[in-house]
N, C-alpha and C positions, 0 to 999 in steps of 0.2 A: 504494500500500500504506500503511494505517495498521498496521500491527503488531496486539497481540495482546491480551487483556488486558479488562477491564471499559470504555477508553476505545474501542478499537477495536468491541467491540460497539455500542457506541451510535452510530460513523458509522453502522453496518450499518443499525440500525435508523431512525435517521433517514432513511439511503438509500429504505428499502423505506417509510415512512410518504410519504417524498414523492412519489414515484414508485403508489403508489396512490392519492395525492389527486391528483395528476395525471389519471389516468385516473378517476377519480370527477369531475371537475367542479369546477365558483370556488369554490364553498362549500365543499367537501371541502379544495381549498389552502389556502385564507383562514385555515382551522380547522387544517390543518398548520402555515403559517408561523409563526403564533401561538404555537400549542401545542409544537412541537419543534424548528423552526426557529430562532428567535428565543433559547429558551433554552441549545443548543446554540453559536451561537455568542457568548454572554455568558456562559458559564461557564467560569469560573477555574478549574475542576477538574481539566482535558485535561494531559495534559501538552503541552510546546509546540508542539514538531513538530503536535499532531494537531490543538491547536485553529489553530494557523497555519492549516493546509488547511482547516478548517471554515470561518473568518472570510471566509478568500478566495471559496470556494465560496459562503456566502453574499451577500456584498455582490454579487457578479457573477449570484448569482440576482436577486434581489430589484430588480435595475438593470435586467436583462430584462425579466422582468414590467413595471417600472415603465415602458421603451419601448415595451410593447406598449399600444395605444391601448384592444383590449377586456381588458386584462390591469391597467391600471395600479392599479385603487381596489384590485386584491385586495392589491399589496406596501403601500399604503399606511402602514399601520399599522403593520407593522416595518422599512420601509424606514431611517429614522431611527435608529431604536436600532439596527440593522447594521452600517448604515454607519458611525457614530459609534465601535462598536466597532471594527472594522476600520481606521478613520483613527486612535485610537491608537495600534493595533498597528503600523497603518506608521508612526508616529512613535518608538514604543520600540525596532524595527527598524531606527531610522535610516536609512528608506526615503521620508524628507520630500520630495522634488522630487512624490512621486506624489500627495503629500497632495490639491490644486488639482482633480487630475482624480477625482476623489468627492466632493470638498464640494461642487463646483457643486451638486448633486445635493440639496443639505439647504435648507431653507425659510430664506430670508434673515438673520432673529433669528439661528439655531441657527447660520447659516454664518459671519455675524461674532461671533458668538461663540465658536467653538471655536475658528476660524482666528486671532483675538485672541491668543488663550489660546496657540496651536500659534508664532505667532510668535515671541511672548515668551520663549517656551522655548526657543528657540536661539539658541546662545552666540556662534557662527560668523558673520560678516559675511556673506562672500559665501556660503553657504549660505542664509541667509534672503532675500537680494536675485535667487536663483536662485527659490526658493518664490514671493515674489510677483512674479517677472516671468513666472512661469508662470498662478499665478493673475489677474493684468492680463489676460492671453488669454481666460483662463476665466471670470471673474466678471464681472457687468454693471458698466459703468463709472462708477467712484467708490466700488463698495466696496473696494476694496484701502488707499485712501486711508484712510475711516473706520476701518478694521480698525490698520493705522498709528499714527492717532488715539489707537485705544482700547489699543494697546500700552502707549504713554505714560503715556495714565491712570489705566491699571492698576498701572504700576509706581509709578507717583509715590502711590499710594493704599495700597500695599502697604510702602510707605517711610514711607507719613504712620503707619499703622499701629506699623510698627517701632519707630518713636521715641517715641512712645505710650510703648508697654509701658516701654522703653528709660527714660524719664524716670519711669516709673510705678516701676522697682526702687530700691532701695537703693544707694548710689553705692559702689561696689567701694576696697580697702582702698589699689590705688595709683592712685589718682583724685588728681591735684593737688588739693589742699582748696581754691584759689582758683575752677579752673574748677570744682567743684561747687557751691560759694556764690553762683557766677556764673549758672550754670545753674538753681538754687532761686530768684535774687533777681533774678536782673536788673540786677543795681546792684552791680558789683565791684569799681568803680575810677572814676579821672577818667572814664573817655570806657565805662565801665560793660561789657556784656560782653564786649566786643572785646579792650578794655583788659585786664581780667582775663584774658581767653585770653592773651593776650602777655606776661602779667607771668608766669604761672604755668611760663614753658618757658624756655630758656637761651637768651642773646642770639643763637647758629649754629641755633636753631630757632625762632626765634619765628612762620615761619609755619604752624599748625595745620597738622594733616593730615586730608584726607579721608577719612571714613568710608568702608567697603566697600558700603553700603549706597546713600548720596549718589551713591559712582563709578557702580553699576550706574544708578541714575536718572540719571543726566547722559547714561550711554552709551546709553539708550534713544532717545535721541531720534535717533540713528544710522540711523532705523529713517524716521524722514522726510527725510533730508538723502541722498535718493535721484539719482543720477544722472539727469545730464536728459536721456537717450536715454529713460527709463524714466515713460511716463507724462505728470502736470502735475506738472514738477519746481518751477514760482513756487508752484503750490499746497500741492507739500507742503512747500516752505520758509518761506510764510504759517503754515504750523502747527507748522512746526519753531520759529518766531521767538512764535507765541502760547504755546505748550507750554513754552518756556523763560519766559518772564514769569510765567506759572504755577506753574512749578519754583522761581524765583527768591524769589516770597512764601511760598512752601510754607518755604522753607530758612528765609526771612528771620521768619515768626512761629511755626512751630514751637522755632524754639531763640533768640527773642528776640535775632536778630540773633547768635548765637553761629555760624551757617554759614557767615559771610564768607567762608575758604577757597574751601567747594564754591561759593560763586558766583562767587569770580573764575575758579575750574579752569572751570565752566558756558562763561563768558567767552569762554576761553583755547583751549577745545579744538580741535584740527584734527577737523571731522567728515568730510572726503574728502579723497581725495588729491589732488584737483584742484579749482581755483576756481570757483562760490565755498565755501570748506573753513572757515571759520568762520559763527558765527551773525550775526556783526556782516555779515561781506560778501552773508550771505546776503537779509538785510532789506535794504541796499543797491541787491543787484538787484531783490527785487521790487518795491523802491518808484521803480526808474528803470524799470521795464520798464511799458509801458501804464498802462491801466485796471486798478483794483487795487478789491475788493471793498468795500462800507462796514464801516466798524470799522478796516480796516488801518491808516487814520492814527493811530487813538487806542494800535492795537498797536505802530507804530512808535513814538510818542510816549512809551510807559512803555518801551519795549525802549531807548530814547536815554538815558532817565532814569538806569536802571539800568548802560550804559555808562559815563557818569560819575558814578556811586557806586562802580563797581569800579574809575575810573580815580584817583580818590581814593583807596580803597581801598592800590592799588598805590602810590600816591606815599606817603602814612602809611607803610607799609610800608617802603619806599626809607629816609624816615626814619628810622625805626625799627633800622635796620642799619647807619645811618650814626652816629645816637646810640649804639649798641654800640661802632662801632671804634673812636670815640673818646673813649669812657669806658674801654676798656683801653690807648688810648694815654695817657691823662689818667693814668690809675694809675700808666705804666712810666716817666712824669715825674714823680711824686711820686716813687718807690721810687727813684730814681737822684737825688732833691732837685736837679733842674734849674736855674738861676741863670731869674728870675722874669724877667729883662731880654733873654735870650740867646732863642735860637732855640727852637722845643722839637718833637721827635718830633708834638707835635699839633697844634703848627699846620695842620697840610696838611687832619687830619681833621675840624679845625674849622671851614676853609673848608667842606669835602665836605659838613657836616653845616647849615652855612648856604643852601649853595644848595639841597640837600635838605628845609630846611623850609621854604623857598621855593616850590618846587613846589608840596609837602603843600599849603601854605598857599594858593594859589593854584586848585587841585584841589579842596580841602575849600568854600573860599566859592563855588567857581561851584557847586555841588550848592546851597549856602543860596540863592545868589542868581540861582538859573533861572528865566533868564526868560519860560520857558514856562507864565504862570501859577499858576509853584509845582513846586516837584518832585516827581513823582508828583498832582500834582492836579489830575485832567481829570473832567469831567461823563459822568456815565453818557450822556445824551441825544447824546455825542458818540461814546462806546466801543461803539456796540449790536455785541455781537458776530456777526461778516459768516457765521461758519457757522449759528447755533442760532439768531439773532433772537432767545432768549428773554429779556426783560428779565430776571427773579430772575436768572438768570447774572449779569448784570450789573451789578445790584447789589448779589451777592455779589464781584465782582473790587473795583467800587467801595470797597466796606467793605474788602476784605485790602489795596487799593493804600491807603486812609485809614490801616489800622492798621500798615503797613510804612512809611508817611510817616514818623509818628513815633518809631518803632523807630530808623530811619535817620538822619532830624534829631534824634536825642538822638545817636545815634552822633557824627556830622559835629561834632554842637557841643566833645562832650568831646574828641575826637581833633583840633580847634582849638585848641583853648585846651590841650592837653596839649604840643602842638608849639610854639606861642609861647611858653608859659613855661619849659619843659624848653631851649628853644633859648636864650632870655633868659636861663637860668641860669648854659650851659652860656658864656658870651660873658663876663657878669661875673665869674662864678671862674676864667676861666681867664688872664686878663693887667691889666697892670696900664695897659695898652696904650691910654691914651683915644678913641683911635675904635673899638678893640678894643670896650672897656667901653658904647661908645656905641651900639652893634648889638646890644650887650646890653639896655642901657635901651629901647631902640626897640621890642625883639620882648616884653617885658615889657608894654609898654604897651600892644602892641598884642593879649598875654591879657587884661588887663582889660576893652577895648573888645568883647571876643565878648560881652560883656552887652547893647553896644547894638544886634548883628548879633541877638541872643535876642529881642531887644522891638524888631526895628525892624518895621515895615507893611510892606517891598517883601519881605522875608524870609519873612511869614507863620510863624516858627516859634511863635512865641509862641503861634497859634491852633493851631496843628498837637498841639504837645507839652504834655503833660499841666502841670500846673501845680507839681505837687511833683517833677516832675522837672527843668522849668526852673529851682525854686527853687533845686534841687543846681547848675545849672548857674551861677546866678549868686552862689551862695554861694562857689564855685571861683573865681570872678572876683574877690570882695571878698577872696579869702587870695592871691590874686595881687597885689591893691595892699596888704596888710601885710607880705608877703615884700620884695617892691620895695621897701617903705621900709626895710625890716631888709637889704635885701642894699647898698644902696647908697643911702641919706638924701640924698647933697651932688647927685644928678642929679634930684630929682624936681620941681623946678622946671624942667626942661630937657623934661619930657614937651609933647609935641605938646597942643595943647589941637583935637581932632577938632569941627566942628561935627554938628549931629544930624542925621543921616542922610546923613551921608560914610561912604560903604561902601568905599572904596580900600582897606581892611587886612582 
């Protein structure tokens, strides 16, 4: 029963139209499916209930016919638009597991296309992992994967988008004026937008927070870091690890390196509950497992890159929390006027804060001094990507891994030379302690020398980074040896004299 009403007539009549071109002949159907078929179940106008039973009633015609061998050319032509209607509606229904058994049905293009689309659109894990392990049964082998792919792509494009506009408005009225300066220029501070990101938030926050937008693209990739009962689990991990690389420059030149967060959360995440559940172990196994496609080494090779920028990343960071606590213990020694000779509440976080920019320091030079012919800088002729073989791909990753080079080594430089000097500072105002003060002189000198780590040849930054940005950076070095001489004159005979091209600091 449809009920009553001007929608109800129109089953009726539909009924009786088809059911007489039935008995008329192909050409009599052909000219029904067309004419009242087709509109019938594309018409928004039913109320639900009625066009529900229509949609259904069509797709299961038009599937028949399309079985039948002297039947099939006549659904031809609306078989697609039926279906397609009908696979929304089981999706608005939130009747998704059925999706798989009617798309098979659609022409390849159309089927990774909507199933793309139908993917994306579900919020739920194990729901979607239910969808494509039905469709893996259903689709010829390897579209589930590409559709996967095009998950990714989408969202990361629909992100690229965002930030667009995003960066296209007017920056809203509690926008810290640092990161908006930073954001417009590129150039906020020592070590530039990073820098700026961290200066503009309170010491208990200085790590940004991920955008809602970033989260949903990191957690797309969820969507390849599939169980390995399910499928080529090394293959979709091959794309789960290219697909982040991709994400990675995405973050890193759409906001002039201001994403740093979403790339260490990228990093960080647990994508399953069971090993391997991060990105890093997941490149691990596929590059100990067999024969691995051409291109993977070159994907491996930036995915390593990017490990240690974020591991960098994190130690800066580390610093950066260590220089907090011990600038408020530094305060609660002045406010209390502490005897200069006597113990002091900051000692302990002074230590904390030397071995901390230790690390940074140690973390930041291996990114300068990778010896993998550069950080970030491999030959197209080596990256041919192992899915698409299409060069222009390639020389577009080429060009964003060239323009994130830079981004990156301006970063690494000023966030060096931020940590030496800040650490040198923090050593000679705080005791009068001469080996105290001598750890201070040391990490002072050792900011000045980031000039020669800027212009040396095994480093390549100097070819890397633009020239008036280098200039900032070794302008920052030449007010590191005027501070040096104003913070303490009777030691700068005691600096280390480094020969040229001693990279140990």
């Amino acid at each position: 029963a449809v009920g009553t009403g001007p929608a109800a007539a129109a089953v009726c009549d539909l009924h009786r139209e088809l059911q007489g071109a039935l008995l008329c002949g192909v050409t009599s159907l052909r000219r029904a499916l067309a004419r009242a078929l087709l509109p019938a179940a594309t018409s928004q106008s039913m109320v639900p209930a009625t066009a529900s039973r229509i949609r259904r009633f069509a797709a299961h015609l038009v599937l028949y016919l399309h079985g039948e061998e002297d039947l099939a050319d006549v659904a031809a032509e609306v078989l697609e638009p039926v279906l397609l209607t009908y696979l929304d509606h089981l999706a608005e229904q939130r009747q998704r597991p059925l999706a798989a058994l009617y798309a098979k049905f659609l022409s390849r293009d159309v089927r990774l296309n909507w199933f793309s689309e139908f993917l994306r659109s579900i919020e739920e894990e194990g729901e979607r992992e239910e969808c494509m392990r039905r469709a893996d049964a259903l689709f010829p082998p390897g579209d589930v994967q590409l559709m996967a792919q095009s998950v990714v792509e989408r969202t990361m494009y629909m992100a690229s988008r965002a930030t667009q506009d995003a960066t296209a408005r007017p920056a809203a009225a509690d926008e810290p004026a640092a990161a908006v300066a930073a954001a417009a220029t590129g150039n906020g501070g020592p070590d530039n937008a990073l820098e700026s990101s961290l200066a503009a938030l309170p010491p208990h926050a200085r790590q940004p927070q991920v955008s809602d937008e970033d989260r949903r693209t990191i957690d797309s990739l969820r969507v390849l870091c599939r169980d390995p009962a399910q499928g080529d689990s090394l293959g979709y991990f091959r794309d789960a690890v290219r697909h982040a690389n991709a994400m990675i420059r995405a973050f890193m030149l759409d906001s002039d390196g201001q994403k740093w967060a979403s790339i260490v959360q990228l990093m960080h995440t647990q994508f399953r509950t069971s090993e391997p559940s991060t990105l890093e172990e997941m490149a691990e196994l596929v590059s100990q497992r067999g024969e691995v496609p051409p291109g993977w080494a070159s994907q491996a090779q930036e995915f390593a890159c990017w490990l240690m920028y974020v591991d960098a990343l994190g130690s800066y960071h580390k610093w950066r929390l260590a220089e907090a606590k011990y600038k408020d213990r530094r305060a609660q020694d002045q406010r209390l006027e502490a005897p200069s000779t006597g113990a002091r509440s900051s000692d302990a976080p002074l230590l904390a804060l030397h071995h901390a920019a230790t690390e940074a320091d140690d973390q930041l030079v291996a990114v300068l001094m990778d010896a993998e012919g550069g950080w970030l800088e491999y030959g197209v002729g080596d990256a041919m990507d192992a899915e698409t073989r299409d060069e222009s791909v390639e020389h577009a990753r080429s060009a964003d891994m060239a323009a994130c080079r830079r981004v990156g080594l301006r970063q690494v430089l000023g966030m060096l030379h931020v940590v030496r000097f800040e650490t040198g500072r923090a050593h000679v105002a705080h005791s009068r302690n001469p080996d105290v003060r001598r750890y201070g002189v040391e990490w002072l000198d050792r900011a000045m020398r980031v000039a020669e780590l800027a212009a040396s040849n095994t480093t390549g930054v100097i070819d890397a980074v633009q020239p008036q940005e280098l200039k900032r950076v070794l302008q920052r070095c030449k007010e590191s040896a005027m501070q040096l001489l104003e913070l303490c004159p009777e030691h700068m005979l005691e600096l280390r004299l480094i020969p040229e091209g001693d990279t140990s600091l």
